[in-house]
N, C-alpha and C positions, 0 to 999 in steps of 0.2 A: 077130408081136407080140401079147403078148394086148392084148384089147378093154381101154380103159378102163371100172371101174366104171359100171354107170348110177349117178348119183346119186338122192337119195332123196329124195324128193317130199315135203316136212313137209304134211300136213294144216293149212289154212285155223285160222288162232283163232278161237276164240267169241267173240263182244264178251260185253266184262267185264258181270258180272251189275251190276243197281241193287243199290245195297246196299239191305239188309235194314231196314227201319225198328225201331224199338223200339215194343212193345207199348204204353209210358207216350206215347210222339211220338201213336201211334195215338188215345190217349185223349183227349189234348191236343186235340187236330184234333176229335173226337168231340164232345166238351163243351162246347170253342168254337163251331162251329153251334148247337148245341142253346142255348146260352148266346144268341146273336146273333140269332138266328130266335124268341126266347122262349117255345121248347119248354120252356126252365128259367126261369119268370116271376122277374122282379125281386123282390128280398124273399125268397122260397121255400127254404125248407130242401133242405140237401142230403143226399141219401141215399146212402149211399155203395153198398151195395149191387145197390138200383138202377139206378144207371148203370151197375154193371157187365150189369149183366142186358142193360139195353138197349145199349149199345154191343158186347155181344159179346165184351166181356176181362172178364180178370178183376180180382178186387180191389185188388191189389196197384199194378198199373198206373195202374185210376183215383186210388189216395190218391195216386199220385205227381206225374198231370198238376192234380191237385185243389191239391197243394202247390205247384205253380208258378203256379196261375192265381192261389191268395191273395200272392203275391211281385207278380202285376202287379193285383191290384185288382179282378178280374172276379169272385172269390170273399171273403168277408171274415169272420173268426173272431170268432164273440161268446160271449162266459162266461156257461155254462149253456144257451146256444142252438145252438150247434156252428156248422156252416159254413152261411151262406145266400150266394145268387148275391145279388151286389152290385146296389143298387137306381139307378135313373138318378137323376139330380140334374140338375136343368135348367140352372140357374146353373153347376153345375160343368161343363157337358157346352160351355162356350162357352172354357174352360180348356183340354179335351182338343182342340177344333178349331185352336184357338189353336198349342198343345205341338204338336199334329200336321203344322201348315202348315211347321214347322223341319224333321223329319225329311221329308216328302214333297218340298221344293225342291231338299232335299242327294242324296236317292235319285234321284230326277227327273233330277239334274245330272250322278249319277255312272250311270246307266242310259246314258242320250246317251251320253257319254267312253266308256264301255264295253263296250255290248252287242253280241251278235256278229249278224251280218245274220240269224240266222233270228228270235234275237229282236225283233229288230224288225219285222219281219214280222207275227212272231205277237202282239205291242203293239196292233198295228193292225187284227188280225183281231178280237181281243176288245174291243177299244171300237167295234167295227162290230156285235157281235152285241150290244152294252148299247143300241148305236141301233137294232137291229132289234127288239129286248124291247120296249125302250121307246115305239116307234110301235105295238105292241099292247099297250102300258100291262099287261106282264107282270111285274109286282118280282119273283118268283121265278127264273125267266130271267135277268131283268137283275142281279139279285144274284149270281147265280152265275157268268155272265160278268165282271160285276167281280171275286169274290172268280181266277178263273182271268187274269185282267188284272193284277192284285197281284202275283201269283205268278210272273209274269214279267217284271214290273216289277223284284221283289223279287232273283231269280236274275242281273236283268241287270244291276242295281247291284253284287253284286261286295262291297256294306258293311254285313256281317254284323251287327256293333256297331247301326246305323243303323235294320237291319230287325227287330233282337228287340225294340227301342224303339216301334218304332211300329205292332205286329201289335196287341198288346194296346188301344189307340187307334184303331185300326181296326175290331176287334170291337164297343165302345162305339159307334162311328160305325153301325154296321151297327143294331146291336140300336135306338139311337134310330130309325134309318129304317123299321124294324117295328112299333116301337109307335106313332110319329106318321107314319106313310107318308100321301102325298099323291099320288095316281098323275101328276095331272096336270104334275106338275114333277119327272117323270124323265126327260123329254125333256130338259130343261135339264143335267140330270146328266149325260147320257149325251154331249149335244155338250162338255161340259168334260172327260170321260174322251176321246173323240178327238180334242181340243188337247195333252192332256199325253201321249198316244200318239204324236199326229205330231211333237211336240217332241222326242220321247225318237226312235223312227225316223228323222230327218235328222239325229241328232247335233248338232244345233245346242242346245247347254247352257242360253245363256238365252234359248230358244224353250221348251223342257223345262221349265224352272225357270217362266214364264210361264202355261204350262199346268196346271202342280202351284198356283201362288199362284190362278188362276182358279178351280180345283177346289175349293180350300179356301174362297176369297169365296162362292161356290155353297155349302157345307157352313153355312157363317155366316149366312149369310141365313136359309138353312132354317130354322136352329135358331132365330134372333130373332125369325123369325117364330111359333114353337112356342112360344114362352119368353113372346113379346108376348100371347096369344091370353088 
């Protein structure tokens, strides 16, 4: 009899590449810190070539992410003055906390319903590192653990619509907590980021949702107490 063929062994698949980001996504992201950190001071003119210098793209990129951030308010077009990064408004900025407590309960809600066990996990690891920042009263740390807490936040919610609404609201949120930063009340922040963490990790929606409204009460005060001063 002849031998049946051996069969043939397919080579293992590569897991699928990340896609590839867009040079303008890159800028966007670029100009948001720089914007929120107030490397780009409120008021301050914008140069456009500049940023390309410092961000590392090129021109065409930043006019692109530049044009998106005047669609959400972080940058703003004046006749004769070209584009300046938008100035805080104290009054207003109790508007944006306001706007923001609706999108954070809804995301908060649909994170719980949704996310898959590693994000939850990982929910919990970075409102641990925002409590670790914060008992050495480090806001750069602890900034950067929340801004990586957001982002899995954001992925785990699943509500696209939800989270391009409230990134831009988030960055204003930030950039306030840089110009009036207060170290000693990040402790506070940091225990209302691991409520709305562990709310979101048990799946329990309105434990989530509880966590996200505590967050935002914490964000309110701050600001009235800024606003009062």
């Amino acid at each position: 009899m002849t031998p049946a063929p051996t069969p043939v062994q397919k080579p293992p698949m590569a897991p699928a590449a990340a896609p590839k980001r867009r040079a303008a996504d890159l800028a966007f992201d670029a100009l948001e810190t720089m914007i929120a950190t107030l490397q780009l001071e409120p008021g301050s003119p914008v140069v456009e070539a500049d940023l390309a210098e410092r961000t590392g793209l090129g021109r065409t990129p930043v006019r692109e992410a530049l044009l998106r951030m005047v669609s959400s308010g972080l940058i703003v077009q004046q006749p004769r003055r070209g584009l300046l990064v938008s100035n805080i408004d104290l009054a207003d900025h109790l508007d944006v906390v306001q706007t923001r407590r609706v999108l954070e309960c809804l995301i908060a809600a649909c994170s719980a319903r949704r996310a898959t066990a590693k994000q939850r996990k990982d929910i919990v690891l970075c409102a641990a590192k925002m409590v670790k920042a914060a008992s050495r009263a480090n806001l750069n740390e602890y900034m950067a653990a929340d801004h990586e807490l957001d982002q899995v936040n954001h992925q785990a919610s699943r509500n696209l619509s939800a989270v391009k609404c409230v990134v831009p609201l988030i960055v204003q949120s930030r950039r306030f907590w840089y110009a009036y930063q207060h170290e000693g009340e990040i402790t506070e922040g940091a225990r209302a980021h691991m409520l709305l963490a562990e709310g979101i990790a048990s799946g329990d929606e309105p434990a989530a949702v509880a966590g996200a409204n505590q967050l935002m009460d914490y964000l309110e005060q701050f600001a009235r107490r800024v606003i009062d001063k």
